[in-house]
N, C-alpha and C positions, 0 to 999 in steps of 0.2 A: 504494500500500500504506500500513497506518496500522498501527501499532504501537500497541495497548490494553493499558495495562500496569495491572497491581493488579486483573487479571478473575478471578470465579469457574469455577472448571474446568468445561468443557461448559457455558458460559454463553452468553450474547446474542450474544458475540462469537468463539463457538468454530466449526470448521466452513463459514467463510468464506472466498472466495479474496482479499478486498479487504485481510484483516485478520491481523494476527500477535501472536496472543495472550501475554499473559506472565501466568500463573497463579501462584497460592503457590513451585509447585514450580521453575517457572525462574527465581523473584529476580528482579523489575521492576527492584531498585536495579543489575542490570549490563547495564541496554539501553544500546547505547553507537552509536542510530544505525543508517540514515541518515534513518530515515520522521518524519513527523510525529506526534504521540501523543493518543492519550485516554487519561488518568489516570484512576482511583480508587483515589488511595491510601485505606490502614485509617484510619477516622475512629474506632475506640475508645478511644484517649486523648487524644481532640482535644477532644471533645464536652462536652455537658450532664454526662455523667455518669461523665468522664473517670477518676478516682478509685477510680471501681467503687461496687456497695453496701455500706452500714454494715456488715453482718455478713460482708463479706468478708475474710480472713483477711490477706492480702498488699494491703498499701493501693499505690494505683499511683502513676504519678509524671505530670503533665503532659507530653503530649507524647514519650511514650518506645512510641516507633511504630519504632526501629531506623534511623531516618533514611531512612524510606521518604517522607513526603511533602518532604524537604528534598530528594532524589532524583527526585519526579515532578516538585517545582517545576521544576529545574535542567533535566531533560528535556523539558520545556516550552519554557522559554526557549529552550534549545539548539536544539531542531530543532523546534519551532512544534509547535501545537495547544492542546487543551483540560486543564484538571483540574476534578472535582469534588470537594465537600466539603459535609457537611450546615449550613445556615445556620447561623451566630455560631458557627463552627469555631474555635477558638481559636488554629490553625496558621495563621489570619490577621494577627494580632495578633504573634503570638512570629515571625512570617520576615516584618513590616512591610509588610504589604498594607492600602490600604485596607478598610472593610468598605462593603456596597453597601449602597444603599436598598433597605428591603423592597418597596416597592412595583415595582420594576425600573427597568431601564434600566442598558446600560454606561457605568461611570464608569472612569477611568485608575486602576491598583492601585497602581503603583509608580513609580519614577523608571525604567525600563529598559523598556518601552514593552506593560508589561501591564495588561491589563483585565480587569473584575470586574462580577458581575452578581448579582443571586439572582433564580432563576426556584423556579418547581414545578413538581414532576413529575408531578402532577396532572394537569396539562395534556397529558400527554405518555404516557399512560396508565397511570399508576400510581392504584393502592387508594386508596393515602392523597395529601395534600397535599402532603408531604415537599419544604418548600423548601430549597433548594439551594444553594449557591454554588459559581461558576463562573468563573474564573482562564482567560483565553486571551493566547496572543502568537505574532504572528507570523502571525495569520489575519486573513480577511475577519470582522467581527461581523456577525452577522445583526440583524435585528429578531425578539424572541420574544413568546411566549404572558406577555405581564404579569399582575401582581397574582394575587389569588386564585383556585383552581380550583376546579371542582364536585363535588372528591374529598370522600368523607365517612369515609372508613375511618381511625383512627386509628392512630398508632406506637404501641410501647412505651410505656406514660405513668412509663418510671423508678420502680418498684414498688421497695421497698426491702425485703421479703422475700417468702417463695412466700405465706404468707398474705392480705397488701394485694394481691397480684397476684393472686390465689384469686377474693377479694371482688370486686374492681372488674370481673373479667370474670363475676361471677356476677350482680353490680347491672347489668351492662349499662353503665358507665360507660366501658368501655374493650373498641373492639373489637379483637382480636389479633391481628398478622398474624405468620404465621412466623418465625423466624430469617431462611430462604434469602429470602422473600417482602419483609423490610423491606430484604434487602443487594443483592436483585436488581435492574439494570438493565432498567429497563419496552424492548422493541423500537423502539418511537417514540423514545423518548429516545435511544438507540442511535443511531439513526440520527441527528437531530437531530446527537451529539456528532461523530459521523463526517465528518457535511458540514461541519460547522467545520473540522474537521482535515485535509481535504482541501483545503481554501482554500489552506492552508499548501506552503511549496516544498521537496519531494523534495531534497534536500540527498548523494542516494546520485553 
């Protein structure tokens, strides 16, 4: 069994026997064990655009995620497996993790015997390129799909009101993927993070 915590309700990983999902509504931050995990903690105050937009009223604060990723780290470490986060996550930096070569390959993250990657999820069947970074301990590492994918769909490109966002999908500069579409975990990938996580030893 593997414990997915920080998943979207009826997601990728809902509906599974292999799998025990922790959604908004059960609080990822009180898995307390015994499985191995896949993480996705909330990358929205982690990110490029951390802050929010100009015209947002309530400006945000770094990293004030409620101590969800300091909680997925912890549960990583604890009973082994995987977390993601989107490339030059800055929850890398503020809890002293190395950061990976873009190009790939695992390098050591920390002094407590975790390691770090960035892949794409491109490769993995996702729209866009969407590289990633990847925190494991306590697993087998695999060898992955490196460097660039042959995705061409782009993210969000951080439009900083409805209007630049109007424009740039009406120039064709920016193709748009949904909200649920940029936060959804591609099935490929799913699985990819599963067989990490099962590397790891049942600790029940």
């Amino acid at each position: 069994m593997i414990a997915a915590l920080y998943v979207l309700y009826n997601g990728v990983y809902s509906g599974r026997k292999d799998c025990d999902p922790w959604d908004e509504k059960r609080d990822a931050r009180k898995y307390s064990g015994p499985w191995p995990v896949v993480a996705h903690p909330p990358c929205a105050r982690w990110g490029r655009y951390w802050s929010g937009a100009p015209t947002e009223k309530v400006r945000r604060k770094l990293g004030d995620d409620e101590g969800c990723f300091a909680s997925a780290l912890a549960a990583v470490r604890r009973w082994g497996g995987v977390l993601e986060h989107p490339e030059a996550s800055h929850a890398w930096r503020v809890h002293g993790l190395l950061a990976p070569p873009k190009t790939g390959g695992w390098i050591p993250a920390d002094c407590v015997g975790g390691w770090t990657c960035c892949v794409e999820q491109g490769h993995y069947g996702h729209r866009a390129r969407k590289a990633t970074w990847l925190y494991a301990h306590g697993v087998v590492l695999p060898s992955l799909r490196w460097g660039k994918s042959p995705a061409t769909a782009k993210l969000d490109m951080g439009c900083h009101s409805k209007e630049e966002r109007a424009r740039k999908i009406k120039t064709g500069i920016c193709q748009q993927l949904s909200h649920r579409q940029r936060q959804a975990t591609p099935p490929e990938f799913a699985e990819l993070l599963l067989s990490i996580a099962r590397t790891g030893r049942d600790r029940s």
